[in-house]
C-alpha positions as CSV (number, residue, x, y, z in Angstrom):
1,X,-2.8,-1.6,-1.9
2,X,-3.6,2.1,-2.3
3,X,-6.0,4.1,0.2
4,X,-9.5,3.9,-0.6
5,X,-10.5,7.4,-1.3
6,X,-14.2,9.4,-1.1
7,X,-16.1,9.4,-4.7
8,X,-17.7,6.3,-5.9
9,X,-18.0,3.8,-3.0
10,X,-20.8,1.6,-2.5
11,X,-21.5,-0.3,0.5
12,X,-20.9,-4.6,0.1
13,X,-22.8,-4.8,-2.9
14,X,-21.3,-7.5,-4.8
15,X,-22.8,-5.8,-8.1
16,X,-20.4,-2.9,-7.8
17,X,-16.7,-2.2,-7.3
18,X,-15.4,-1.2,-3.7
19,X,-14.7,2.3,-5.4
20,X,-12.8,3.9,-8.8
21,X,-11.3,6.8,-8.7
22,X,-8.9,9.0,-11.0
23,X,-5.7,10.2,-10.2
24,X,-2.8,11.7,-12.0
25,X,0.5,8.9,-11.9
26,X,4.4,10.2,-12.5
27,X,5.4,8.2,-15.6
28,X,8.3,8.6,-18.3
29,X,8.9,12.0,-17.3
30,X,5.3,13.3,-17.4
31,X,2.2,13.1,-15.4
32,X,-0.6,10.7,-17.1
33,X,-4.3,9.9,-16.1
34,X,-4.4,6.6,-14.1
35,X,-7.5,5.3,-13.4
36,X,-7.9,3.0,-10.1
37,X,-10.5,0.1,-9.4
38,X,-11.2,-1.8,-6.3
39,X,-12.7,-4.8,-6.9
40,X,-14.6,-6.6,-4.7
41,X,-13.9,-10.5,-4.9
42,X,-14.0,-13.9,-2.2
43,X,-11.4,-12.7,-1.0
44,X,-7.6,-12.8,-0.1
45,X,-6.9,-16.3,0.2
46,X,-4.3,-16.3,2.5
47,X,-6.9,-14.4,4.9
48,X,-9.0,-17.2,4.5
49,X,-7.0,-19.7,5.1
50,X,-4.8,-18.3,7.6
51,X,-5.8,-14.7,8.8
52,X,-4.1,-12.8,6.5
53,X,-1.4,-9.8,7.7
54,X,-1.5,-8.3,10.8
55,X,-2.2,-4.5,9.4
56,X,-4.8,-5.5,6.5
57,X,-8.3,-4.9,6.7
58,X,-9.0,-5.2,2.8
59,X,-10.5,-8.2,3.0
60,X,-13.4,-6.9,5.0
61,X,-14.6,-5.4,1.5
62,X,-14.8,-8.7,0.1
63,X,-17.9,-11.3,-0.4
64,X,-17.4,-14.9,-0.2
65,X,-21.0,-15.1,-3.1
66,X,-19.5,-12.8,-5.0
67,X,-19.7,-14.7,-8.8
68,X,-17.1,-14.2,-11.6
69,X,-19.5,-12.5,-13.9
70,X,-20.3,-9.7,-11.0
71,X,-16.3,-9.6,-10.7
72,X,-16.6,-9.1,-14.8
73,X,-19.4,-5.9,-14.4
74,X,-18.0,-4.5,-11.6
75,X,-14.4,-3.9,-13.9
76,X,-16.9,-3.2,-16.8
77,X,-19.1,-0.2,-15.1
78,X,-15.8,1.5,-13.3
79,X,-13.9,1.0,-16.4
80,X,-16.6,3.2,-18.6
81,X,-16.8,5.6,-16.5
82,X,-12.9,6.3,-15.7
83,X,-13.4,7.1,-19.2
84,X,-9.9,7.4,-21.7
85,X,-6.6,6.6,-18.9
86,X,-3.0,6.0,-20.0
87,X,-2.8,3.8,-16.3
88,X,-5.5,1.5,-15.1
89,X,-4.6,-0.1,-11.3
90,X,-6.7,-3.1,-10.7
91,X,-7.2,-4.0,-7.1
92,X,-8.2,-7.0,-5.1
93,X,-8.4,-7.5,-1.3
94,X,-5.3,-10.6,-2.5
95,X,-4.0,-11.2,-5.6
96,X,-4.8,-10.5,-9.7
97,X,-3.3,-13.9,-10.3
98,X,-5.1,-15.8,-7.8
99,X,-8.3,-17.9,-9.9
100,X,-10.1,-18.2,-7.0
101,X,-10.2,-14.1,-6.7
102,X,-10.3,-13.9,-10.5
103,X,-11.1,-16.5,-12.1
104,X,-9.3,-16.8,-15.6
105,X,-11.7,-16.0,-17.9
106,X,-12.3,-12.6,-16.2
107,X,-8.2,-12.1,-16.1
108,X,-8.5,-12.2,-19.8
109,X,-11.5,-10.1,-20.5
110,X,-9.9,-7.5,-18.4
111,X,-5.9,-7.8,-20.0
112,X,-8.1,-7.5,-23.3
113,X,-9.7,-4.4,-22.5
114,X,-6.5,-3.0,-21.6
115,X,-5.0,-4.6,-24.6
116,X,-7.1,-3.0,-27.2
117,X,-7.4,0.4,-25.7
118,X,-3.4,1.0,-25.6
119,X,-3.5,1.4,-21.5
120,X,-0.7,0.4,-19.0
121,X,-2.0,-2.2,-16.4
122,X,-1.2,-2.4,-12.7
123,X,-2.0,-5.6,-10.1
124,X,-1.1,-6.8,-7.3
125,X,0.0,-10.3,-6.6
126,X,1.6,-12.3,-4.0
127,X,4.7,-14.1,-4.5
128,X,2.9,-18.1,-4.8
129,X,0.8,-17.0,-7.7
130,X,3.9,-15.2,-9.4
131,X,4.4,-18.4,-11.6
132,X,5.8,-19.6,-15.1
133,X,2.3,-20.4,-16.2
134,X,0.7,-17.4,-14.7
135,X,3.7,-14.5,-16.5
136,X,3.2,-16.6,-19.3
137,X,-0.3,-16.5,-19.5
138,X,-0.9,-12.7,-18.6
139,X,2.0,-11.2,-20.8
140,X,0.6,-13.3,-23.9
141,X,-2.4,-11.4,-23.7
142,X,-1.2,-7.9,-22.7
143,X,2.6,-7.1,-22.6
144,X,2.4,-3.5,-21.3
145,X,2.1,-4.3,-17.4
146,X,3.2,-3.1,-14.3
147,X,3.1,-5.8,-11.4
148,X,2.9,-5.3,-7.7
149,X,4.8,-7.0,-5.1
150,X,4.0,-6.4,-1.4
151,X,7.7,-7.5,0.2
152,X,7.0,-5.2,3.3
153,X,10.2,-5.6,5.0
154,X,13.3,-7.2,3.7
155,X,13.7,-9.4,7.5
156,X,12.4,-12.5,7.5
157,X,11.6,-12.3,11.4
158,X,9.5,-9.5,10.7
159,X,7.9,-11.3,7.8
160,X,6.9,-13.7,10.1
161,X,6.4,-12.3,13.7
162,X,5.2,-8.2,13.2
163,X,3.1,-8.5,10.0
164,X,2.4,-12.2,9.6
165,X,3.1,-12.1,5.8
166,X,2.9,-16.1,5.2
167,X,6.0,-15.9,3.1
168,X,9.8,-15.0,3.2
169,X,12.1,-12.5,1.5
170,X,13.8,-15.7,-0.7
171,X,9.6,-16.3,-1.7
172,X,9.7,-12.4,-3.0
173,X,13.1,-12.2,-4.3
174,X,12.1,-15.5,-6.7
175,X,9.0,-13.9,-8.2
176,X,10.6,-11.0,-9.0
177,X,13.2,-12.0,-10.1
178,X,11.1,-14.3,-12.8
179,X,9.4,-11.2,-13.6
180,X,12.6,-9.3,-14.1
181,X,13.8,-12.3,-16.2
182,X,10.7,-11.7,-18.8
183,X,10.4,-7.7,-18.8
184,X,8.3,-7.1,-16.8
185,X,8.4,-3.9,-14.6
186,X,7.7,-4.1,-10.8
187,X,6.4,-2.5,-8.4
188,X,7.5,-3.2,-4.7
189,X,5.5,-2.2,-1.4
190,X,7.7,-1.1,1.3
191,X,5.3,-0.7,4.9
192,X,7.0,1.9,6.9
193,X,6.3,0.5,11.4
194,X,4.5,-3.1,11.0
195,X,3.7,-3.3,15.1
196,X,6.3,-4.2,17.8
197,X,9.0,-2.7,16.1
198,X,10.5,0.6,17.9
199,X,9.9,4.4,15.6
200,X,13.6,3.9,15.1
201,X,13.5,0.0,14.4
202,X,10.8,0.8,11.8
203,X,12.6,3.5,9.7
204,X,15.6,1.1,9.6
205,X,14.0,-1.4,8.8
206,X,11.9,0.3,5.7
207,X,15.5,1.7,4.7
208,X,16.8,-1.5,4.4
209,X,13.8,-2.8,2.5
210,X,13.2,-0.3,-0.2
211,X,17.5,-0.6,-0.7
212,X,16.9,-4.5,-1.1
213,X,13.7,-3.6,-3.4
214,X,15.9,-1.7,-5.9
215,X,17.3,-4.9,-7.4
216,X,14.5,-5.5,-9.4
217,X,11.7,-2.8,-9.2
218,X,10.7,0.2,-11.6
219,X,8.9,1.5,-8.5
220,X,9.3,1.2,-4.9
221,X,5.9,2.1,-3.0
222,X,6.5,3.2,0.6
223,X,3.5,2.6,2.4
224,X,2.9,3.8,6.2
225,X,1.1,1.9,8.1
226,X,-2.5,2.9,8.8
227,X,-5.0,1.2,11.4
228,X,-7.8,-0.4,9.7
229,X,-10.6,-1.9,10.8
230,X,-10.4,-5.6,12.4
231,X,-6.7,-5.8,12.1
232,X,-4.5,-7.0,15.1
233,X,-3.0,-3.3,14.5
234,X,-6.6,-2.1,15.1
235,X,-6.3,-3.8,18.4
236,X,-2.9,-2.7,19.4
237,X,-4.1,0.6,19.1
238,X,-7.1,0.4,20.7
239,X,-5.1,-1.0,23.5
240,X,-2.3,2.2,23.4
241,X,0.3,-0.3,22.0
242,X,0.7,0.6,19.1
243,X,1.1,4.5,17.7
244,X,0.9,4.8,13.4
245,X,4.3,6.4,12.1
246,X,5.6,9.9,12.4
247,X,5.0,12.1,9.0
248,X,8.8,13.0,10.1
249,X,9.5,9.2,9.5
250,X,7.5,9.1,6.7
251,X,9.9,12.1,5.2
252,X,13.1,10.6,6.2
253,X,12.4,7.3,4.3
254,X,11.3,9.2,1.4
255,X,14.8,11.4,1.3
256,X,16.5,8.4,2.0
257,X,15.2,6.1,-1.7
258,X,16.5,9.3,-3.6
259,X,19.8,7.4,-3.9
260,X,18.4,3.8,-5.6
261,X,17.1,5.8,-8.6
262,X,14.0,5.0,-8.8
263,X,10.1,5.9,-9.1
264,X,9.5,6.4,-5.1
265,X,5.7,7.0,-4.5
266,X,4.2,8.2,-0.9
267,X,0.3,8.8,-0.5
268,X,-0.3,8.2,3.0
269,X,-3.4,6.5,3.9
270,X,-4.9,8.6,6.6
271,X,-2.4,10.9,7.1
272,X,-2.7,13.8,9.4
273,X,-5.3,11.7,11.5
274,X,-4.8,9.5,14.4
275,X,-5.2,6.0,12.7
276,X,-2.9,7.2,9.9
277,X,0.9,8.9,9.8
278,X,1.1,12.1,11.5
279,X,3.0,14.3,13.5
280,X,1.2,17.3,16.7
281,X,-0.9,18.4,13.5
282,X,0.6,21.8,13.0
283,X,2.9,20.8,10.2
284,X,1.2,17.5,8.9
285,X,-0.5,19.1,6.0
286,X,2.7,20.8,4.8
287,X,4.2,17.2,4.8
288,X,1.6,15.7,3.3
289,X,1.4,18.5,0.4
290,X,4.8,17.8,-0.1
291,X,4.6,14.0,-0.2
292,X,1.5,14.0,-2.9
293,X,3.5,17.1,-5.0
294,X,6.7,14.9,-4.7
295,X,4.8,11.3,-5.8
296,X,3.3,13.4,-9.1
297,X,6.4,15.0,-10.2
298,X,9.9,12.7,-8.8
299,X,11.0,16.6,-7.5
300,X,12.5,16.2,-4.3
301,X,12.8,19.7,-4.1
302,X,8.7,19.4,-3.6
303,X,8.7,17.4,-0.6
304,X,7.7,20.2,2.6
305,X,10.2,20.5,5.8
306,X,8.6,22.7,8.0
307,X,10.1,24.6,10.6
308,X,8.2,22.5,13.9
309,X,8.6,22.0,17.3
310,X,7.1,18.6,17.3
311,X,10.4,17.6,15.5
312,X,12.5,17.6,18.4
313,X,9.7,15.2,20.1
314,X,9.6,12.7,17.5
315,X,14.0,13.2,17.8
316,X,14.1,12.9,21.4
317,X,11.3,10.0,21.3
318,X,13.7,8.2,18.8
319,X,16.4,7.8,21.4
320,X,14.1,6.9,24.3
321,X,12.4,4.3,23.0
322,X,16.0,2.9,22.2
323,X,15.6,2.2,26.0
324,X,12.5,0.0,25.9
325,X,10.9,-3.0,24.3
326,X,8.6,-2.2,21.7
327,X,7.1,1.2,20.3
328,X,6.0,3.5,23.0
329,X,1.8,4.9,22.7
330,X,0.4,7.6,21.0
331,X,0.8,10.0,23.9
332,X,-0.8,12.9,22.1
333,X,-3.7,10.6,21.3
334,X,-4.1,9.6,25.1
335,X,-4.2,13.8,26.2
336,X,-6.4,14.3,23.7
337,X,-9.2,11.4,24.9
338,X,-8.6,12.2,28.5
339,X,-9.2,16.4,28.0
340,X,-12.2,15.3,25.7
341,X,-13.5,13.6,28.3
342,X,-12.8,16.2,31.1
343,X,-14.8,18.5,29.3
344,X,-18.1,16.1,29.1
345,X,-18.0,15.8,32.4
């Protein structure tokens, strides 16, 4: 799922939507207004039934009371006042296509309003929900979708051990290719350094992902990891086991997709700050500049590369941590604490 950003949040109130925003989307050539919605449902399932990925804290939005006709006003009130959008994004902590997060009736009302207004629409599913029935159902009432697929990482140990997905690359690689098979464009999540995987191991591993992702998507999202709030991440880090990505990494990855042809986006949740992608904080807003002017346009000539001496770090940390188990700490986080402190005493 996208970040949520500042604007129209409203605390657990199962009467409104986590937040809406607008934001401008890269699409047939030309920037269009998308409109975004973050719904607040039960839940993921697959959190409540088995804890749900290792890097997600989504679901801390959610409300087990919340009923299907507040689901229905929050869509309702965010949709009125996004106003006219050629791109709607619908969000969930889970899945669109899950009934027990939105319940069919609700599904339809909102494909309808999509329908009748001439507007492209984006959700997210997981691959169990991505059934005959379920394509069948949704494209009968609104053809013009985009669907998106969070694969992750293209290794089924990683899958399993780093982000705890609850399903395998054969799982993802069946959905979409059903959706393929009917038409329907994808979108594919790529997380760039799930935890216990090296700086190195990571950006591999994300290379490898978005370059299995290219069989069937339109789009391939690359998605840093960020450390939310009561996430096993969350407790890595706490625990200086765990350091977000390098912007550097971020940048390579992005380079890297130009080859599979396709629509590459890269918004970094937190980026700059210590929970999110960054690099000493010198450079990370050029990167960043880059990354969002890059996402809006598909000109690779936008994306920043700044002259900085933190780039030999992040090379030379690249090669060390070849030499150990696991990603080494945020370093620069641990000076930082440990001078902050200093000074208070």
């Amino acid at each position: 799922m996208t970040s949520k950003k500042p604007g129209h949040w409203r605390k657990n109130d199962r009467l409104s939507s986590v937040t809406f925003w607008k934001e401008k989307e890269f699409f047939k050539g030309k920037q269009i207004d998308a409109g975004v919605v973050i719904i607040r449902t039960c839940g993921c399932s697959y959190f409540n039934s088995l804890g749900g990925c290792s890097m997600c804290g989504f679901n801390l939005d959610s409300r087990s009371d919340t009923t299907p006709e507040q689901v229905l006003n929050q869509f309702e009130t965010a949709a009125n006042e996004l106003g006219d959008v050629q791109l709607l994004k619908v969000y969930t902590s889970g899945s669109f296509l899950d009934e027990r997060e939105i319940p069919r009736a609700v599904a339809s009302k909102i494909l309808n309003h999509c329908k009748d207004r001439g507007i492209r629409l984006l959700f997210e599913s997981r691959p169990e929900y991505v059934t005959e029935e379920n394509v069948e159902r949704v494209q009968g009432a609104h053809d013009n979708l985009q669907v998106a697929l969070g694969l992750e990482s293209s290794n089924d140990r990683i899958l399993e051990y780093s982000i705890n997905k609850g399903f395998s690359v054969r799982d993802y690689d069946r959905a979409a290719g059903l959706m393929h098979e009917r038409g329907i464009p994808i979108r594919t999540y790529v997380l760039l350094k799930p935890p216990y995987l090296t700086e190195s191991e990571a950006l591999n591993d994300a290379i490898s992902t978005a370059t299995h992702a290219a069989t069937y998507s339109e789009a391939i999202s690359i998605n840093p990891v960020n450390v939310q709030r009561g996430t096993l991440v969350e407790r890595l880090w706490r625990n200086w086991s765990y350091r977000p990505p390098w912007l550097w990494s971020v940048l390579g990855l992005v380079r890297s997709a130009k080859e599979l042809d396709r629509h590459i986006l890269c918004d970094p949740v937190g980026g700059g700050r210590e929970r999110g992608s960054h690099n000493c904080g010198q450079c990370d807003e050029a990167i960043l500049h880059g990354l969002k002017a890059f996402s809006t346009t598909q000109d690779y000539g936008k994306l920043g590369s700044p002259q900085c001496s933190c780039n030999e770090t992040w090379r030379a940390l690249m090669d060390i941590e070849e030499l150990v188990i696991g990603g080494t700490c945020d370093l620069q986080r641990f000076f930082t604490r440990r001078d902050q402190r200093s000074k208070m005493h």
